[in-house]
C-alpha positions in Angstrom: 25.9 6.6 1.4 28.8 9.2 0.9 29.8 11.8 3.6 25.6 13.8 3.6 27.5 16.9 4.1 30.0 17.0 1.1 28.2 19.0 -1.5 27.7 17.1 -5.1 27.2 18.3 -8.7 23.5 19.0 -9.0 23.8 17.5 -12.4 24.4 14.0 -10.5 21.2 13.8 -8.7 18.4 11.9 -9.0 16.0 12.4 -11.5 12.5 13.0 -11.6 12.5 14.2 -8.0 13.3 17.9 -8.3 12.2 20.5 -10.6 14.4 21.1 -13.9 16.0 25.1 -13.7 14.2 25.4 -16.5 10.7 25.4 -14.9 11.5 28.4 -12.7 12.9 30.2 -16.0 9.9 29.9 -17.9 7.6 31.1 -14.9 9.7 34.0 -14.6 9.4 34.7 -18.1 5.5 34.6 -18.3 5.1 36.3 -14.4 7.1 39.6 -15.1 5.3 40.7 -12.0 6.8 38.3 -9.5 9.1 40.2 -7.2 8.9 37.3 -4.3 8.8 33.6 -3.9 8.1 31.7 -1.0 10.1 28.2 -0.5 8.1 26.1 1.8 9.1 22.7 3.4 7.0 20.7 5.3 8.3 18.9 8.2 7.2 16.2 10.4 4.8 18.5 12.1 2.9 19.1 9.0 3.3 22.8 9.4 5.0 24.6 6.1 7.8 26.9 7.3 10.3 28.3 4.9 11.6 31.7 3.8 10.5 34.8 1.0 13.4 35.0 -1.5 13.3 37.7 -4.0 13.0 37.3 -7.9 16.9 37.5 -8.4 17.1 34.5 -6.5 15.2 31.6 -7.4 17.0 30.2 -10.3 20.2 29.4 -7.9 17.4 27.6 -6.0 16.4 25.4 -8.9 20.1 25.4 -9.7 21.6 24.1 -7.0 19.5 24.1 -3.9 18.8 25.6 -1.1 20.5 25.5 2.5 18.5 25.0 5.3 19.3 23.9 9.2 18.8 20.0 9.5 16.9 20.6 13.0 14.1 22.0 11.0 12.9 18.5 10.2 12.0 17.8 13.8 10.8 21.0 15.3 8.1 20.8 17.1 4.5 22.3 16.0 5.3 25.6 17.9 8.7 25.3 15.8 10.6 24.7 18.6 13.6 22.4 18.7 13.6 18.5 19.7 16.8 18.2 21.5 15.9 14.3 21.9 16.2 13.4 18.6 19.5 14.2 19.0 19.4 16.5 15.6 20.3 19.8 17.1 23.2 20.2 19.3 24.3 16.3 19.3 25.2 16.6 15.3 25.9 20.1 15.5 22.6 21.2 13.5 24.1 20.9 10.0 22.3 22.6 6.7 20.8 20.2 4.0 19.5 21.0 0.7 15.7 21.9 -0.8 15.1 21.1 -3.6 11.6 22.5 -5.5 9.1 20.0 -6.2 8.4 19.8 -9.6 5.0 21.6 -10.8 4.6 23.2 -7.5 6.1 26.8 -8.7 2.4 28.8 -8.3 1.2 32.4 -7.6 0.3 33.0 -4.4 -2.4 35.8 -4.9 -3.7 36.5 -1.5 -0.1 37.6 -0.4 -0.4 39.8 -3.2 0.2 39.8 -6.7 3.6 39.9 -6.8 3.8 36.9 -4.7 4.5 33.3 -5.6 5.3 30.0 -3.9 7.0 26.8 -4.5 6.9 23.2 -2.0 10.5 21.8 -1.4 12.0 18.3 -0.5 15.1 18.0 1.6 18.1 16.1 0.4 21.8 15.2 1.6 24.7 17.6 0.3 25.5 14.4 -1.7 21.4 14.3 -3.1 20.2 11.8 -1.3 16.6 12.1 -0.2 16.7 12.5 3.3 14.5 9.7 4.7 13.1 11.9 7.4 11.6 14.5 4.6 7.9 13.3 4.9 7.6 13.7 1.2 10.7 10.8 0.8 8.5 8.6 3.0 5.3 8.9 1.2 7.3 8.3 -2.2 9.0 5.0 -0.7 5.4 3.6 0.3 4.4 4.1 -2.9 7.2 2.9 -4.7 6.6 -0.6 -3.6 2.8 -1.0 -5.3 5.1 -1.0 -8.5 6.2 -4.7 -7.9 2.7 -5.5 -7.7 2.3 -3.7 -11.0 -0.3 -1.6 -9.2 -0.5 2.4 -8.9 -2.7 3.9 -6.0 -5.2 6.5 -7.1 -6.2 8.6 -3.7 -7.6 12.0 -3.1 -8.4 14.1 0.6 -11.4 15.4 1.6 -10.7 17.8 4.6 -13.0 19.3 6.7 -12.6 23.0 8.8 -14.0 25.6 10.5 -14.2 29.3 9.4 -13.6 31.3 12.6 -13.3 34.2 14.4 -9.8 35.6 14.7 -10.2 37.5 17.6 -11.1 35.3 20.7 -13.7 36.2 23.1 -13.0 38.2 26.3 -12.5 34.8 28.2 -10.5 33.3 25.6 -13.0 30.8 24.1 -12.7 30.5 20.2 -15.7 31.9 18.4 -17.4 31.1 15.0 -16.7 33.6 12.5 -19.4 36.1 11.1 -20.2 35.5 7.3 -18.2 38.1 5.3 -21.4 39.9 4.0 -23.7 40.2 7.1 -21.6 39.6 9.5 -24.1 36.5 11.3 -22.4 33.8 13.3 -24.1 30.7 12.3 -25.1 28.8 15.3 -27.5 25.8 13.8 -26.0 22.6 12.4 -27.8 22.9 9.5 -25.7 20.1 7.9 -25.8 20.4 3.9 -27.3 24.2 4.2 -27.1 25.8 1.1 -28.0 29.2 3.3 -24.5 28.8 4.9 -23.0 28.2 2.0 -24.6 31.1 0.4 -23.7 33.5 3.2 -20.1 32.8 3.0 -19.8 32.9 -0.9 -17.4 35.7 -1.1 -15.3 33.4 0.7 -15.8 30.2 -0.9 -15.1 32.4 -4.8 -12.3 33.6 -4.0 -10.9 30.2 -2.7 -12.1 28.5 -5.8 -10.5 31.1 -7.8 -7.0 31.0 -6.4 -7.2 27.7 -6.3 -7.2 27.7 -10.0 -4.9 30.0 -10.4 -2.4 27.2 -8.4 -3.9 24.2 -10.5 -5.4 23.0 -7.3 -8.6 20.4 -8.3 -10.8 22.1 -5.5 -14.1 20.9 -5.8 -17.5 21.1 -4.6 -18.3 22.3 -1.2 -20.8 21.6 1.7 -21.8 23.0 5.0 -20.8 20.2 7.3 -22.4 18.4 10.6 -22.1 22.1 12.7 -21.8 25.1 12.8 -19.2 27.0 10.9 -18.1 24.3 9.3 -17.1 23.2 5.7 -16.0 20.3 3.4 -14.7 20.9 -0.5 -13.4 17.9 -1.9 -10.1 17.3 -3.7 -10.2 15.7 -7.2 -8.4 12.3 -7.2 -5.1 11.4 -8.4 -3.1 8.6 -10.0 -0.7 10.3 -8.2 -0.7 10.1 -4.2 2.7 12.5 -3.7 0.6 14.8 -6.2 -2.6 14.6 -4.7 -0.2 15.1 -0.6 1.3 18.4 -2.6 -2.5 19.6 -3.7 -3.7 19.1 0.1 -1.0 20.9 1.4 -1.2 23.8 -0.7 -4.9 23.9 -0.1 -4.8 24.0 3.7 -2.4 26.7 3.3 -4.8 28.2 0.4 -7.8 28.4 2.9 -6.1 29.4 5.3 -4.3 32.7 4.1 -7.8 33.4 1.9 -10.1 33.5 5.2 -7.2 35.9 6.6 -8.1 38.2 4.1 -11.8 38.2 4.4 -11.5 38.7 8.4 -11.6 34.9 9.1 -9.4 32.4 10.5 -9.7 28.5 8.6 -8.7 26.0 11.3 -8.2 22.9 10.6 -7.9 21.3 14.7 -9.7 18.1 15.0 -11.9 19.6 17.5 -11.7 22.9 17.8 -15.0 23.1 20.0 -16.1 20.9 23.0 -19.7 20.3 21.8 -19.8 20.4 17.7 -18.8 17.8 15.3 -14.5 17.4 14.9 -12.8 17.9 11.8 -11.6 14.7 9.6 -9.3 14.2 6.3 -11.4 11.5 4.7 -8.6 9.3 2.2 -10.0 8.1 -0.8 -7.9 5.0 -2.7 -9.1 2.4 -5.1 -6.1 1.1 -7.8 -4.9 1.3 -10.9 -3.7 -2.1 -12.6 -1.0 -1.4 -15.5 -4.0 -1.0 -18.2 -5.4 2.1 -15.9 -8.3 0.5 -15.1 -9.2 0.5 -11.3 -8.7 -3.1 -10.0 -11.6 -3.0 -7.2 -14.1 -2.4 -10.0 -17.0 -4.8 -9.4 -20.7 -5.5 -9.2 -20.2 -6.8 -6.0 -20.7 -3.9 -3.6 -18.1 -5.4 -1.6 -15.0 -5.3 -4.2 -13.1 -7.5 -5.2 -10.7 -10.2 -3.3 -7.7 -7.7 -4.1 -10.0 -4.2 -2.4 -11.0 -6.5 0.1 -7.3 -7.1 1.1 -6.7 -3.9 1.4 -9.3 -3.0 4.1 -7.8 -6.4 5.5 -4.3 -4.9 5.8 -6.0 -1.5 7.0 -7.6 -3.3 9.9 -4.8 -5.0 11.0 -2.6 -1.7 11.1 -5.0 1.0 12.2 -3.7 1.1 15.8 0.4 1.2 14.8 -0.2 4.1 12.4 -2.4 5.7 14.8 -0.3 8.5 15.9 0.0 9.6 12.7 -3.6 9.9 12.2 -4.1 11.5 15.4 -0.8 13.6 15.5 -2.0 15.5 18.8 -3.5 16.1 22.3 -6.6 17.5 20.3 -6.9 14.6 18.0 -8.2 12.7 20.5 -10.8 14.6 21.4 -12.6 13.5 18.2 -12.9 10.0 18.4 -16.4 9.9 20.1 -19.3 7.5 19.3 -22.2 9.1 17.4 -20.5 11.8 16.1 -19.3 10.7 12.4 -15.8 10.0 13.8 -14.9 6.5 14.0 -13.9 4.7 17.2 -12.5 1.5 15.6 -11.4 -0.2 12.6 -14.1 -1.8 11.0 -15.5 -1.8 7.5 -18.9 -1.6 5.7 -20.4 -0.8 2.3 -22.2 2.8 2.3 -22.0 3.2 6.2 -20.4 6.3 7.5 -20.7 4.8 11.2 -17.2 2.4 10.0 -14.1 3.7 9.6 -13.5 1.9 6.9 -16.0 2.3 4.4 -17.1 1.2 0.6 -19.1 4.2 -0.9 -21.8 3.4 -3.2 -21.7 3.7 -6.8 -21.2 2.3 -10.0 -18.9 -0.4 -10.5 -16.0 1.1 -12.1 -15.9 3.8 -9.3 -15.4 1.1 -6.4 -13.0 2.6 -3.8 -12.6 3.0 -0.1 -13.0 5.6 2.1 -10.6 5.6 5.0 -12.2 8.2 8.1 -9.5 8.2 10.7 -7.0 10.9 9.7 -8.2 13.6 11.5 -7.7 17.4 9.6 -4.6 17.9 11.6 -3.0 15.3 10.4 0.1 16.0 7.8 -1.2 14.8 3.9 2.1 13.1 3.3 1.9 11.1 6.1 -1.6 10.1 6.9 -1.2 8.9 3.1 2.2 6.9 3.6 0.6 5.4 6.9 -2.7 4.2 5.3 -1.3 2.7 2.1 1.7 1.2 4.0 -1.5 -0.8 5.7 -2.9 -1.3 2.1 0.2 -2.8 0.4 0.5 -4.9 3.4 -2.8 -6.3 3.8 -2.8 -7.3 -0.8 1.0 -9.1 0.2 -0.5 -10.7 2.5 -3.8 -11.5 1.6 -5.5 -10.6 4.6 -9.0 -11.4 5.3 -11.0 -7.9 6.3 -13.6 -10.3 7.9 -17.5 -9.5 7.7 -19.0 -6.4 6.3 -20.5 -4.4 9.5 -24.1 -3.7 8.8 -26.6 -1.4 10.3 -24.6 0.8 13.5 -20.9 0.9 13.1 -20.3 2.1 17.0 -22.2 -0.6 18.3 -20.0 -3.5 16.2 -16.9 -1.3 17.6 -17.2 -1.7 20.8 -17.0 -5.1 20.7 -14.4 -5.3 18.0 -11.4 -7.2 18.6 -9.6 -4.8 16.8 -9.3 -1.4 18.6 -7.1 1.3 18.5 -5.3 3.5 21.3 -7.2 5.4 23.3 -5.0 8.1 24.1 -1.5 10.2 22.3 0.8 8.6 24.6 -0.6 4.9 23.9 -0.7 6.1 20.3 3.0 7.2 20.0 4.2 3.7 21.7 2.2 1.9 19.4 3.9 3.5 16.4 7.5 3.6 18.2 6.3 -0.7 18.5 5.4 -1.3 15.1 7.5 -3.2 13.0 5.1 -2.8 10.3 5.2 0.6 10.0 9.4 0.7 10.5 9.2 -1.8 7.4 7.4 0.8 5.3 8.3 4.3 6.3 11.7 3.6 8.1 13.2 2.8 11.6 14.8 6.3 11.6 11.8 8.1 10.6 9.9 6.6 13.4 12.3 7.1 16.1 12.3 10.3 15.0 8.6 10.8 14.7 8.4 9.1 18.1 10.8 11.5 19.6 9.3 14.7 18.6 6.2 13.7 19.6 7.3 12.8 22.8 8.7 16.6 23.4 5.4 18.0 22.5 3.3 15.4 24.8 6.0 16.4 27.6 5.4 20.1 26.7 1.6 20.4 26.4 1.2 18.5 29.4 3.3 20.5 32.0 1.4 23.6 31.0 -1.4 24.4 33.5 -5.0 25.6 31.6 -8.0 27.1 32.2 -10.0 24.1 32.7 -7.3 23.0 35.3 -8.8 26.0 37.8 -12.3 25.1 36.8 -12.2 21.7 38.0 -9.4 22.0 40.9 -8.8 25.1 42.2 -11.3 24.9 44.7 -12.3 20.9 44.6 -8.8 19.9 45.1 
């Protein structure tokens, strides 16, 4: 690679990557009302950060890029800086380029209507992707199904709570009241149409915005608790599409419950005693005639689906810190509770973390359940079809079908997964799987961060810690 912080002639970059200047010209030409534009990157953490640019600005972004400090790809999820990594004072926290992602130039009307937004990869000054951009490492995962004439069709389901912005007076978070009446739901009342009906103003206006950004937002349910909600995400034969469309959705729900008095969290367990929050990933394949490749009558797939779930099992506990990105995380994985405890498969069980769905033949796919909401799109995807390519290369045999109660064949699985963030984050740093598919450097990395925010949440004292010791002790 040449010297990453010589600048190069945009017209020598890669292709297909970045959005053509001509894309920001003609949305500027058919949204005379745009005054702003948001540029958003997404980061190891998963949390978008970027900066509003005015109008006058955005076609020297599509142009030629736009500066932006290196250490921003491993700040923590407060946003504070990893000195570990040894990207912030050790290389003297050099700027890098975004770049827009093509088709992801939008209106962003709950800022306001003269508000827009566009999702950004990083490069080198000499455009090369930089291989700790999440978005990079999704796209090299994916690259290599090509050799295997394959293309990945996935799609996220994410799950979240609608809740009270204000905490109460002893700082417990609090269900929010529905935006007509004002009543806190308090039943589980799982598939309520009641709920649903109570917070329709909400749930309009996010299907209308999400329109307006050409995101495939689908149906919606009122989920196992209290407060909270599933839609569904159309799939895609197009997994760095379908990260993008999850992305901008969180950030969708989130900034449309804002204005309707709300707060849309997406922690995996945001309350001690209710049901956590999970991004279900959905993937069957496309062979090169389009058709999906685990089509069969057998409700079990075929040889090639089977291999997949195969590969999935064997690499469940390496990736595991990026399905659980967090202290919370772990607070999720609970037996009887819809969260899976170990990686095991079935056909129409949603007691496995690995499970077939029924339906017809041609719609054979698999549902992975680990990836908790929290979890960043482009990764949890990278992570779980990393284990997918490997499992069809190698031909690896998923073993039995679990039937009847999931939690009961995982606790005597031989396959388990870590129990904890620490045991997670070694398990990843360990993994030469996972270096093989989303890079030594990008796990180190990964690794390093993670380690600053385990070292960081940890030495803070809480609540709970005068509860249970300040006068047992």
């Amino acid at each position: 690679m040449d010297d990453p912080h010589t600048m190069t002639d945009p017209a020598s970059l890669p292709s297909g990557l970045m959005a053509p200047p001509a894309e920001a010209e003609a949305f500027l030409a058919a949204n005379p009302d745009i005054a702003f534009i948001e540029v958003i990157f997404t980061a190891l953490s998963g949390v978008p950060r970027g900066k509003r640019i005015r109008r006058s600005e955005l076609a020297t972004v599509y142009a030629s890029g736009r500066l932006f400090p290196s250490s921003m790809l491993v700040a923590d999820v407060t946003g504070q800086d990893c000195e570990d990594t040894g990207l912030v004072w050790g290389t003297g926290d050099p700027d890098y380029m975004l770049r827009p992602v093509p088709g992801t130039l939008v209106k962003a009307p709950w800022l306001g209507d003269d508000v827009a937004q566009v999702l950004t990869s990083m490069y080198y000054l000499d455009g090369t992707p930089c291989e700790l951009d999440p978005r990079h490492v999704l796209r090299g995962v994916v690259e290599r199904f090509a050799a295997l004439g394959l293309t990945p069709v996935v799609a996220c389901e994410i799950e979240y709570y609608l809740v009270d912005p204000v905490r109460a007076p002893d700082g417990t978070l609090r269900l929010a009241g529905a935006p007509a009446s004002g009543v806190v739901p308090h039943l589980v009342d799982v598939f309520s149409l009641r709920d649903v009906q109570d917070f329709a103003p909400f749930f309009k206006e996010l299907w209308r915005q999400a329109d307006v950004q050409g995101i495939p937002l689908e149906a919606v349910i009122a989920e196992y608790a209290a407060g909270q909600v599933e839609l569904t995400l159309h799939h895609r034969p197009d997994a760095l599409r379908a990260a993008d469309e999850a992305q901008m959705y969180k950030r969708l729900a989130k900034g449309v419950a804002v204005t309707q008095g709300m707060e849309a969290t997406f922690m995996a367990k945001p309350f001690s005693h209710s049901a956590g929050s999970s991004m279900h990933l959905h993937f069957s394949m496309a062979g090169a005639d389009g058709q999906n490749v685990f089509a069969s009558e057998d409700p079990e797939g075929t040889p090639t689906m089977r291999h997949a779930i195969g590969g999935l099992r064997e690499t469940q506990a390496e990736a595991f810190g990026i399905f659980a990105p967090n202290a919370n995380s772990f607070r999720r994985f609970r037996a009887n509770s819809y969260a899976p405890t170990a990686p095991i498969w079935g056909v129409n069980n949603r007691s496995v973390s690995l499970r077939v769905p029924a339906g017809p033949p041609a719609s054979r796919h698999v549902e992975h359940r680990f990836a908790g909401a929290d979890a960043n799109p482009y990764l949890a995807l990278a992570a779980m079809l990393a284990g997918v390519h490997h499992g069809m290369v190698n031909q690896i045999d998923p073993g039995p079908a679990v039937v009847g109660d999931g939690y009961k064949a995982a606790a005597t699985s031989t396959h388990q997964v870590p129990g904890n963030w620490y045991a997670a984050i070694d398990a990843l740093d360990g993994s030469a799987i996972m270096r093989d598919y989303l890079g030594s450097r990008f796990v180190d990395m990964y690794c390093a961060v993670k380690r600053t925010e385990q070292d960081r949440f940890f030495s803070e004292v809480t609540a709970l810690d005068y509860d249970w010791y300040l006068k047992n002790a």
